[in-house]
N, CA, C and O atoms as a printed pandas DataFrame, in Angstrom:
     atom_number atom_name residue_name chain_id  residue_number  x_coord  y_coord  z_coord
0              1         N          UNK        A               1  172.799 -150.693  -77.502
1              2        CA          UNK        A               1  172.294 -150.447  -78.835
2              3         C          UNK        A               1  171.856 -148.983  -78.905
3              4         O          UNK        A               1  171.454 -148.504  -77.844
4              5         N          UNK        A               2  171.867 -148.366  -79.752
5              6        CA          UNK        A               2  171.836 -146.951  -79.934
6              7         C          UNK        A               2  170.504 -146.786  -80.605
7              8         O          UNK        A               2  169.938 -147.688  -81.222
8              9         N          UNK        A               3  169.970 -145.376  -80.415
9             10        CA          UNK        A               3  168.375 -145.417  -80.647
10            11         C          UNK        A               3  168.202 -144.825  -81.649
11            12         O          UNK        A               3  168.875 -143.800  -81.757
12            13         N          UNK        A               4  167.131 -145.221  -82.962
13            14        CA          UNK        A               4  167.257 -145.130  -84.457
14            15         C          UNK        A               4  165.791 -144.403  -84.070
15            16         O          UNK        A               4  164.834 -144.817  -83.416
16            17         N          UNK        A               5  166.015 -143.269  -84.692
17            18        CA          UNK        A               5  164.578 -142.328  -84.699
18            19         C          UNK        A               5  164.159 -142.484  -86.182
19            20         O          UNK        A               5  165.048 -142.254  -87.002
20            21         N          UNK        A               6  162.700 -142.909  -86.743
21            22        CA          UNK        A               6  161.729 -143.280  -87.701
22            23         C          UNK        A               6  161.009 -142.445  -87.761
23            24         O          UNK        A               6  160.645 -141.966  -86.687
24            25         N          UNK        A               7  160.548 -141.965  -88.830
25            26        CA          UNK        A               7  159.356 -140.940  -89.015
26            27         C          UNK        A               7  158.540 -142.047  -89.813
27            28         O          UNK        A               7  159.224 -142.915  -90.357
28            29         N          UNK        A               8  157.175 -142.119  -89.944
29            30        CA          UNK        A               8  156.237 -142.398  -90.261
30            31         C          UNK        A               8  155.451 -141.876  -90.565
31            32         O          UNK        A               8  155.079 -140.889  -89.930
32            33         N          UNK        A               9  154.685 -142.393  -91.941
33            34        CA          UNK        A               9  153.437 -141.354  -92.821
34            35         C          UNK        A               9  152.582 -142.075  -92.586
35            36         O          UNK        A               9  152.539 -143.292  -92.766
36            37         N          UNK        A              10  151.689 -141.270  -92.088
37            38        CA          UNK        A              10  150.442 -141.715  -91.787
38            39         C          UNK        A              10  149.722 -142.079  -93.009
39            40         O          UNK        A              10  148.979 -143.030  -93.249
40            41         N          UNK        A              11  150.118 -141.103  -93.716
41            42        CA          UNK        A              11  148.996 -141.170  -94.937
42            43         C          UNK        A              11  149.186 -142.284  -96.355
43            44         O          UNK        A              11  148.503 -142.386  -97.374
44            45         N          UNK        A              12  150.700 -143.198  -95.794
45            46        CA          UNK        A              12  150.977 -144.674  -96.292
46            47         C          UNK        A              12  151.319 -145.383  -95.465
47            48         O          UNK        A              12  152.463 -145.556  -95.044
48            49         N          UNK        A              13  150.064 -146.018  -95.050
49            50        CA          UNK        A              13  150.097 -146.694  -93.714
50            51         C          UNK        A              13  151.025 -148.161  -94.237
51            52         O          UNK        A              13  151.723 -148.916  -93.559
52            53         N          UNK        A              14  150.845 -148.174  -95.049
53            54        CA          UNK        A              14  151.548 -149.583  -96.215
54            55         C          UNK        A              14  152.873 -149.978  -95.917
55            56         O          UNK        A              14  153.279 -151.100  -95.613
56            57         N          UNK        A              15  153.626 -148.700  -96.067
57            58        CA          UNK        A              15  155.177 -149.049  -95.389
58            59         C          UNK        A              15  155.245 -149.240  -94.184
59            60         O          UNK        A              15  154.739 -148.597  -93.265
60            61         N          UNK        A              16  156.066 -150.403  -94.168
61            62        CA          UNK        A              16  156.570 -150.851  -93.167
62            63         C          UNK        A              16  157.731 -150.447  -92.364
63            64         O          UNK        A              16  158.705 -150.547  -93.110
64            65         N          UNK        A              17  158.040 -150.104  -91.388
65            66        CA          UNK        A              17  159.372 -149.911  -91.133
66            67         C          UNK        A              17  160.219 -150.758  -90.470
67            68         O          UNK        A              17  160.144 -150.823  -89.243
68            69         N          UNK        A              18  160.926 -151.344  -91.010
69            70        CA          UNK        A              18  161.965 -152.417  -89.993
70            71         C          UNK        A              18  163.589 -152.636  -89.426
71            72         O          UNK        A              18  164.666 -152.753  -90.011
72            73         N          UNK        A              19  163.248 -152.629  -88.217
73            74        CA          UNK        A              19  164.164 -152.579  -87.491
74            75         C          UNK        A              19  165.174 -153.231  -87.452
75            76         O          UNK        A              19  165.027 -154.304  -88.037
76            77         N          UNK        A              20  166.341 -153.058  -86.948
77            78        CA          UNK        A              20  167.691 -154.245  -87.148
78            79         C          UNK        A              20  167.884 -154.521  -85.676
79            80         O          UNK        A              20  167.580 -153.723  -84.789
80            81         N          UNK        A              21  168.341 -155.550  -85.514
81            82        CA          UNK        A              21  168.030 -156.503  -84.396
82            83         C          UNK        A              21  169.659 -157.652  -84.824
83            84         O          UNK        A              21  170.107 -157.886  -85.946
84            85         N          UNK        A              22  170.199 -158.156  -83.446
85            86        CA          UNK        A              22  171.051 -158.794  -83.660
86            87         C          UNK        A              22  170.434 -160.303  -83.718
87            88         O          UNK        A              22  170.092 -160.740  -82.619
88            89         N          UNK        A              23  170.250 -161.121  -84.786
89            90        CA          UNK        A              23  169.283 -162.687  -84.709
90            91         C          UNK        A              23  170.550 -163.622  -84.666
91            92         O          UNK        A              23  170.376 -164.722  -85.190
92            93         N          UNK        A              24  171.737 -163.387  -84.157
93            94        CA          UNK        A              24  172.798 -164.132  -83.556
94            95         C          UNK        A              24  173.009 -164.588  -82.219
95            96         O          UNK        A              24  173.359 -165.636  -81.677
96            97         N          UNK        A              25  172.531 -162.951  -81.734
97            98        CA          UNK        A              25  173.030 -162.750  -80.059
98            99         C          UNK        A              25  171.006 -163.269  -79.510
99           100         O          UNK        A              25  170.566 -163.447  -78.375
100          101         N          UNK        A              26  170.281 -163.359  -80.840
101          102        CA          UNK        A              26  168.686 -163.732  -80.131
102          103         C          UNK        A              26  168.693 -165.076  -80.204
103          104         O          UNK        A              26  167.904 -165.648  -79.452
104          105         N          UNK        A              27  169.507 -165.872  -81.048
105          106        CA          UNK        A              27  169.270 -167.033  -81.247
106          107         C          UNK        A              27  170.382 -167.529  -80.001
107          108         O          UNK        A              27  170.252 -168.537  -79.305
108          109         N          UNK        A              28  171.034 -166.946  -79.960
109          110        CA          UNK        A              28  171.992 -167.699  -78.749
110          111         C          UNK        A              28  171.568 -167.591  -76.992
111          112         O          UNK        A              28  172.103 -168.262  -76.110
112          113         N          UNK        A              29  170.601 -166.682  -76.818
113          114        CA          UNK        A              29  170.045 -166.394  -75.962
114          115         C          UNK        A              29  169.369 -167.516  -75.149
115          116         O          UNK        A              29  168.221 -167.619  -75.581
116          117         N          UNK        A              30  169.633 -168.577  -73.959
117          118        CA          UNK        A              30  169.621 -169.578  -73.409
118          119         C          UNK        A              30  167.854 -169.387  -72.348
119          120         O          UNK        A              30  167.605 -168.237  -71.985
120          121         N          UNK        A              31  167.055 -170.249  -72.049
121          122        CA          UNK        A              31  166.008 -169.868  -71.140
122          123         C          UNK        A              31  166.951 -169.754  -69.614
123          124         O          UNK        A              31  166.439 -169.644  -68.500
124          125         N          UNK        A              32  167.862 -169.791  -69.793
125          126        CA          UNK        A              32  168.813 -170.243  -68.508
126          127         C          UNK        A              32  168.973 -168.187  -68.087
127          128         O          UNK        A              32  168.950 -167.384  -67.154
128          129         N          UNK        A              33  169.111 -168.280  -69.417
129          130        CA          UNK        A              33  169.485 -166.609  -69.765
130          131         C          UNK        A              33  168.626 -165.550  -69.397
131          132         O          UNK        A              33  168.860 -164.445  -68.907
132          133         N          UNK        A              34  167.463 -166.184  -69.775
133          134        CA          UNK        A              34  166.413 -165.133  -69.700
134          135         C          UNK        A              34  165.408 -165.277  -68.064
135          136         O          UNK        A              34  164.572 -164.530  -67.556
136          137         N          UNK        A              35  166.014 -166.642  -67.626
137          138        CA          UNK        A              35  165.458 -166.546  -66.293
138          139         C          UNK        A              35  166.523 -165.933  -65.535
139          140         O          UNK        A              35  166.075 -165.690  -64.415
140          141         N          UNK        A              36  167.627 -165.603  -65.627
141          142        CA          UNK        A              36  168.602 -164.807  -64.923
142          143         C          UNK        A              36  168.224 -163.538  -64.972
143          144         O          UNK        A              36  168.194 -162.748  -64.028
144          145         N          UNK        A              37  167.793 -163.251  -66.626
145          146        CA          UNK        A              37  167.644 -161.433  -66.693
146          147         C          UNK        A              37  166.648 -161.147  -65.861
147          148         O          UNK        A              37  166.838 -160.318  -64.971
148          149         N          UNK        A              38  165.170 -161.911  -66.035
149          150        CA          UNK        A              38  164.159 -161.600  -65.134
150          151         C          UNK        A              38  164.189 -161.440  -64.029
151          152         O          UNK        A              38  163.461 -160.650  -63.429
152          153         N          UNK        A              39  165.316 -162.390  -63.362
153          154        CA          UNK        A              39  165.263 -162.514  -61.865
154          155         C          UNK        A              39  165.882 -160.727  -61.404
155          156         O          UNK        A              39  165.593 -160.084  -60.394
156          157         N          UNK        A              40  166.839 -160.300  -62.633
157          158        CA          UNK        A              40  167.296 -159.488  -61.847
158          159         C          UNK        A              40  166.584 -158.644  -62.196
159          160         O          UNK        A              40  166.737 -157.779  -61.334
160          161         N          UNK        A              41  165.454 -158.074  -63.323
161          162        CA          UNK        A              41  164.964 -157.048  -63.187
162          163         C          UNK        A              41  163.613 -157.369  -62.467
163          164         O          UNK        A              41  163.196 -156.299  -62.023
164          165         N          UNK        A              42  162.886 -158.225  -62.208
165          166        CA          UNK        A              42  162.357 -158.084  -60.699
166          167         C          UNK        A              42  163.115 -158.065  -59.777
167          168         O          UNK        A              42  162.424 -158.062  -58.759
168          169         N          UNK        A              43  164.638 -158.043  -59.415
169          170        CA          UNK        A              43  164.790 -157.616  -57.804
170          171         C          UNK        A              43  165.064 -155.948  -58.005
171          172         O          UNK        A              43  165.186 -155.127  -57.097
172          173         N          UNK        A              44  165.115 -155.734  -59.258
173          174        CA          UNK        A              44  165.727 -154.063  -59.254
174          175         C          UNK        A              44  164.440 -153.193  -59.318
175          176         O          UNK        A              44  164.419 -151.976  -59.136
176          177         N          UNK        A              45  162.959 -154.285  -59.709
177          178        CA          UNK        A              45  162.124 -153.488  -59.802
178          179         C          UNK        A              45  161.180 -153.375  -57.810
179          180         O          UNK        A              45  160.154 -152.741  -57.563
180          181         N          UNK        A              46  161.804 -154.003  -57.053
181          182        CA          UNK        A              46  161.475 -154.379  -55.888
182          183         C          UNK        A              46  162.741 -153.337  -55.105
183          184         O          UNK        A              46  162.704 -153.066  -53.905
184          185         N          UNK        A              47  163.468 -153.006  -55.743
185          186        CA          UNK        A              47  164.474 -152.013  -54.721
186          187         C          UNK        A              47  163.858 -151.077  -55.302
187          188         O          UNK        A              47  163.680 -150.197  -54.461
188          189         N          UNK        A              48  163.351 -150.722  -56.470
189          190        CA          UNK        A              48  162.754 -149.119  -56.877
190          191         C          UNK        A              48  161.629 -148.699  -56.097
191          192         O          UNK        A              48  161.431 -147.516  -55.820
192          193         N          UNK        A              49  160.760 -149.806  -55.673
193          194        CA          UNK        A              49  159.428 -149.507  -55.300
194          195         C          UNK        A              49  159.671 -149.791  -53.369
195          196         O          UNK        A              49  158.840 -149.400  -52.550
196          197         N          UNK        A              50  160.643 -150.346  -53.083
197          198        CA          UNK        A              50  161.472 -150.306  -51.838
198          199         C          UNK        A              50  161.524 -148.828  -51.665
199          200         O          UNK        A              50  160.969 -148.180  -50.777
200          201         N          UNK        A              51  162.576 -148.201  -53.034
201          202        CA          UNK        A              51  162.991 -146.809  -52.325
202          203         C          UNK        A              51  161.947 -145.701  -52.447
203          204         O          UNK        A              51  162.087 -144.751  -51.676
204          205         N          UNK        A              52  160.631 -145.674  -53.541
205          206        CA          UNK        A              52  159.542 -145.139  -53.484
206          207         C          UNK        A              52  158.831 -145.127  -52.366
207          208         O          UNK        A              52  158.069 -144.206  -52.072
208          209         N          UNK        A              53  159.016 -146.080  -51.709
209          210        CA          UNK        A              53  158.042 -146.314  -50.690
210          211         C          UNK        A              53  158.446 -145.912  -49.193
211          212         O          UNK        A              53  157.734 -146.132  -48.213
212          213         N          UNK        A              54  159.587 -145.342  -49.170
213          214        CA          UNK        A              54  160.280 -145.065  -47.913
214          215         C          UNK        A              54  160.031 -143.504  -47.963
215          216         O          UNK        A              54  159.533 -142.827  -47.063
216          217         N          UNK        A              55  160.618 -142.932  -49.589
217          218        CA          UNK        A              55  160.434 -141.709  -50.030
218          219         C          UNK        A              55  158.934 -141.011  -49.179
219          220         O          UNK        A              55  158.972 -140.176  -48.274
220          221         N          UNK        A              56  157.870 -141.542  -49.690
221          222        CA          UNK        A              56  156.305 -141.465  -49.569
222          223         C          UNK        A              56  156.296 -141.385  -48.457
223          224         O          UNK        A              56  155.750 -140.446  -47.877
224          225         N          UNK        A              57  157.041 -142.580  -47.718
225          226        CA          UNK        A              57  156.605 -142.365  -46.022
226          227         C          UNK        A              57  157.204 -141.586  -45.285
227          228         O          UNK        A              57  156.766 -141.299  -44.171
228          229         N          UNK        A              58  158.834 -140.871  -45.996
229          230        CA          UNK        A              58  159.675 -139.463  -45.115
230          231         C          UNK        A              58  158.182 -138.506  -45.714
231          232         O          UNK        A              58  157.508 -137.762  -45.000
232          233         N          UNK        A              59  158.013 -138.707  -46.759
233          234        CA          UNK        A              59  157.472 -137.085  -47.116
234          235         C          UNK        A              59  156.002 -136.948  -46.343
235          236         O          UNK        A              59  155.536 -135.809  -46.303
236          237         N          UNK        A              60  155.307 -137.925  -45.782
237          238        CA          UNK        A              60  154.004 -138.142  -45.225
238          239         C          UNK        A              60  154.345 -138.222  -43.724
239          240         O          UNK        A              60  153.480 -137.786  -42.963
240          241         N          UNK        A              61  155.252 -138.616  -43.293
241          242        CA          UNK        A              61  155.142 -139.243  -42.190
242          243         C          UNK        A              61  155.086 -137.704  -40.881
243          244         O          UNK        A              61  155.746 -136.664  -40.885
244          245         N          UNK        A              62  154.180 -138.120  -40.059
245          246        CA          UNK        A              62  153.648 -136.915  -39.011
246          247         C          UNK        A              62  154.347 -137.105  -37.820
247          248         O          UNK        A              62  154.336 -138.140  -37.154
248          249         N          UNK        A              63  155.062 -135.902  -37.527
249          250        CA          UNK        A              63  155.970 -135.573  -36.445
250          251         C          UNK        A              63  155.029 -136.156  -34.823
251          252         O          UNK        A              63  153.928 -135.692  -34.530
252          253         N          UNK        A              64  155.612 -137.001  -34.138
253          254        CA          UNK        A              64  154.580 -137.255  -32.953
254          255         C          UNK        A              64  155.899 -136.507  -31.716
255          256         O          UNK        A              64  155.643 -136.429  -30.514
């Protein structure tokens, strides 16, 4: 999906701005579905903090 840049007036807080959204591809969306997506962005968020954490320990780690 491509990213829709909004300006907003502060000074009519009244308007609303609303977004378009596919309510086809949301309604078809299965819990089967959404426990798949999760699973994989917790394992991708567990290889990021995997490779952070190796990073931290080359850049710290003391020559013996």
């Amino acid at each position: 999906m491509k990213k829709v840049r909004v300006s907003i007036d502060l000074n009519a807080p009244r308007k609303k701005v609303r977004g378009r959204i596919n309510q086809k591809l949301i309604d078809a969306t299965t819990e089967i579905d959404i426990a798949r997506h999760k699973k994989s962005d917790d394992a991708m968020a567990m290889r990021d903090a995997g490779k952070y954490a190796a990073r931290v320990r080359k850049k710290w780690a003391c020559p013996s």
